[in-house]
N, C-alpha and C positions, 0 to 999 in steps of 0.2 A: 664283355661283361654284361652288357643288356641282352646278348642272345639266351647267354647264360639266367639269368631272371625269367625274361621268357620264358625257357625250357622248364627251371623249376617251378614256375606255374602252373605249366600244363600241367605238368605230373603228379601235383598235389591237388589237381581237379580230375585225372584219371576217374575211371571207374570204379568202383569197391570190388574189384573180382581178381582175386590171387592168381588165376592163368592169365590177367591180362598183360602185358610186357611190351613197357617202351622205354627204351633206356636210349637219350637223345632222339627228338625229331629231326625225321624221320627213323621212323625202330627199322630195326632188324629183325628176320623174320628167325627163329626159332625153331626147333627141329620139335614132331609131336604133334598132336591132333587136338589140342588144348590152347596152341598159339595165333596169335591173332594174326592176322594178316597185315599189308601195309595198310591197303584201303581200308581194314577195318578199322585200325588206328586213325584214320585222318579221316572216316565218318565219325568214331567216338569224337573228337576233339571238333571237327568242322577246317574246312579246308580254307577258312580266311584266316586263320589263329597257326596254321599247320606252314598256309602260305610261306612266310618272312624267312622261318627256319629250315623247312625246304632248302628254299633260296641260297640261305646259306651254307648250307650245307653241303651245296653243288660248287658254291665258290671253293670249297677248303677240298674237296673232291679234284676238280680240274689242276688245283694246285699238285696238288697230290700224283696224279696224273703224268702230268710234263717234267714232276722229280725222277718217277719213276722211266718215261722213256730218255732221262738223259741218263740216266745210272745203265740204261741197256747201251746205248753209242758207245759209253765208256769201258765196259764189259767187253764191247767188240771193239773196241781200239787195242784194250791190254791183253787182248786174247790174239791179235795180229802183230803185234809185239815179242809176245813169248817165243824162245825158240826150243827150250831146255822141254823133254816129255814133262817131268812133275808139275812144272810151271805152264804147261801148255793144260794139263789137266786140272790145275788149279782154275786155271782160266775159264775154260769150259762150265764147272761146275758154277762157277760163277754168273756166267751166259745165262745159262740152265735158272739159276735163282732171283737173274733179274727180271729176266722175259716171264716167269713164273707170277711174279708181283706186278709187272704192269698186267697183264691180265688180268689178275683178282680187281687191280684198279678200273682197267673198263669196265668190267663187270656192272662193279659199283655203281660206276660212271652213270651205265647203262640204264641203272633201275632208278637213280634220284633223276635221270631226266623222263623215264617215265612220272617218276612223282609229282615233279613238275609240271607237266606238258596238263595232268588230271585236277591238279587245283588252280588252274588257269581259269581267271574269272570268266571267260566266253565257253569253258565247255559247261557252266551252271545253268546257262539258259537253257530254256525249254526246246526240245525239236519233237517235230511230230514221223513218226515212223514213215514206211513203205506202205504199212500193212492200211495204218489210219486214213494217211493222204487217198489211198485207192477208194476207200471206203466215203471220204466225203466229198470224189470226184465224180459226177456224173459222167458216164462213160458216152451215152447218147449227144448229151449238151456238148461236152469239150468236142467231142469228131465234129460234131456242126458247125462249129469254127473254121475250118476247113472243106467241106462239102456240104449240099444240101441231104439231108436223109427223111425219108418217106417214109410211114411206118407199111411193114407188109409182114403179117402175121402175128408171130412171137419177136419177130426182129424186125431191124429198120437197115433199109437198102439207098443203094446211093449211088453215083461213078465215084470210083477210088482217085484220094487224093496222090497218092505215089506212081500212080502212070496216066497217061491221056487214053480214054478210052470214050466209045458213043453210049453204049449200052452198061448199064450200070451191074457190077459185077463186087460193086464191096458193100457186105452184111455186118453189122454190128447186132449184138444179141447181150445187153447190158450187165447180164447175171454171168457170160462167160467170154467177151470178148469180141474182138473183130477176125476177119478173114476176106481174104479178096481172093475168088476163083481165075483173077487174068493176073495177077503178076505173082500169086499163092501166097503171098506175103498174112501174117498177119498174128494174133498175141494177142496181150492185154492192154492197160492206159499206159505203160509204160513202156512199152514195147511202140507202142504207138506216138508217144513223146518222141523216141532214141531215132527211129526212122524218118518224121519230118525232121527232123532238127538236123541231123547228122552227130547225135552225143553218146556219154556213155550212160550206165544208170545212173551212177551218183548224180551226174548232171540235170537228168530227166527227174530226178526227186528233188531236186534243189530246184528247179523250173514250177514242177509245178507246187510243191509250198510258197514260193514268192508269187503264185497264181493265186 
């Protein structure tokens, strides 16, 4: 009863726009080029209001779910049973209509745990990109943590931290990158992250935003 209050809440705070269509949170998407999406739905409404019924909604879902794979076991019990053709074709079709319905079920399944998984309160915080982080990492400063670097010309040279070497053979040139001519290695700040570290990229952009 209070999901239901809820629900008629939102809906009587919807939008004034006759293509917009939600019929129980979370909506169903509609066929046409006129129909809102889900996210568009749960940015109209806000994903702390969208949250609760979500939620509930997955529960009546998963229910829905483990009906439908036990009506399929039972479909192949009484279909390993039959012996008569009519009755063995009865059975079958039957197979055919259950397995059909669990399907539509995952389906379902599938897209309220996307719903969910997006009005999760930790994906609302803020993250700062790939593109940003590189942009407010000095690329000179961070290698110097790692080697000393010398300016020499338009770039700045050093011994490379990735091999032991006398004579200094890795160039850093801030506006495109590093490169090492003795172990040929070399990329951007991230590229450069993944290599000392031994990580992958996500890793490397998660290092260095907690940097």
């Amino acid at each position: 009863m209070r999901y239901r209050q809820k629900e008629e809440t939102l809906l009587s705070q919807r939008p004034k726009n006759k293509n917009f269509y939600i019929k129980s949170m979370p909506c169903r998407r509609r066929k046409g080029n006129s129909s809102y999406t889900d996210r568009q739905a749960i940015d109209a409404f806000g994903k702390e209001a969208c949250r609760p019924l979500i939620r509930n909604a997955l529960r009546e879902q998963l229910d829905r779910t483990k009906k439908a794979e036990k009506w399929v076991k039972v479909a192949d019990v009484i279909r390993e049973k039959m012996t008569h053709p009519t009755a063995i074709s009865g059975a079958i079709g039957l197979q055919v209509q259950n397995r059909m319905r669990l399907a539509r079920e995952k389906k379902e399944l599938k897209r309220l745990l996307g719903l969910e998984y997006i009005t999760r309160p930790h994906i609302e915080c803020k993250r700062k990109d790939a593109s940003e982080i590189k942009e407010s990492v000095d690329l000179v400063e961070y290698i110097s943590q790692y080697t000393e670097l010398k300016p020499y010309g338009r770039n700045w040279r050093g011994l490379c931290p990735l091999h032991s070497e006398k004579s200094p053979s890795f160039y850093v040139r801030p506006d495109r990158g590093w490169h090492c001519f003795g172990c040929q290695e070399g990329g951007d700040l991230f590229t450069f992250v993944m290599k000392m570290n031994g990580c992958d990229f996500k890793e490397a952009v998660k290092k260095l935003s907690h940097d």
